[in-house]
C-alpha positions, 0 to 999 in steps of 0.5 A, a space after each residue: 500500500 502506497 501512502 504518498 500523498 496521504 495526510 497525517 490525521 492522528 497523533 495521540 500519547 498517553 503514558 502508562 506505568 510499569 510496576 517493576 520487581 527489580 531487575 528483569 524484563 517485564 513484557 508490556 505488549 499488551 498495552 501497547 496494542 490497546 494504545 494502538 487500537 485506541 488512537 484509531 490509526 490503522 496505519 502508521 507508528 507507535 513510538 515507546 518512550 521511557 524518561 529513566 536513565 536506569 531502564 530501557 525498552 527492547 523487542 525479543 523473544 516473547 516465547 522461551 523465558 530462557 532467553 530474558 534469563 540469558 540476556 541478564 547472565 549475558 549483562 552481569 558478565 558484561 556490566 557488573 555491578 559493584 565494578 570499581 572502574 565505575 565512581 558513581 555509586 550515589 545510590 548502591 552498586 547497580 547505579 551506574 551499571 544500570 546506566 550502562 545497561 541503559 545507554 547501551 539497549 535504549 529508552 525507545 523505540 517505533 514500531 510500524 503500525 499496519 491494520 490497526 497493531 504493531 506490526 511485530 513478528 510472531 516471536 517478538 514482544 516489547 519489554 520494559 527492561 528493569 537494570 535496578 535491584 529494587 523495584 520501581 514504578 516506570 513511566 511509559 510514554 506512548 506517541 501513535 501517529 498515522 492514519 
């Protein structure tokens, strides 16, 4: 489908809050879908967008769980908490690394949106990915434009 020449008609954003348990992925698919479903745009984007510094947003593997445990094995080898080459420790020994992990998944992403859903593949689903020990309340913003 061909969308030259077909004008911007919606944009809507609303927020949604994630209550984490501490570090690990949680899947936030779902609100999103019905974010997209409600903005009434069939065709266009989804952008998800975090305002924290110590979490970040992914698209993976939403079947096998062994793969979000791999993914925090692979990161605590990677990103260690407590590493002494690291001075910023204002709030514990997984500040910084929880920034670290931060900058190097990302707080956002965008998502095509084709027939009125994301358009992700079969396997695929968004998480918020906690980098903190404790647990938090996260602020989620999602912007859906199209048509």
């Amino acid at each position: 489908m061909s969308t030259r020449g077909l004008p911007l008609r919606h944009i809507t954003q609303s927020d949604i809050t994630v209550h984490t348990r501490g570090r690990g992925l949680v899947e936030i698919t779902a609100p999103v879908v019905e974010a997209v479903a409600a903005s009434g745009v069939g065709l266009g984007l989804v952008h998800v967008f975090t305002t924290h510094t110590s979490c970040s947003l992914l698209i993976g593997e939403n079947a096998d769980p062994t793969v979000r445990d791999d993914l925090e094995r692979w990161f605590a080898r990677a990103v260690p908490d407590g590493d002494p080459l690291f001075r910023h420790d204002a709030e514990g020994p997984d500040d910084m690394p929880a920034h670290v992990r931060s900058i190097l998944t990302g707080v956002d992403l965008t998502v095509p949106v084709h027939g009125g859903k994301p358009r992700l593949g079969t396997w695929q689903g968004i998480y918020l990915w906690e980098h903190r020990h404790d647990p938090h309340q996260r602020r989620i913003t999602l912007t859906v434009l199209g048509h």
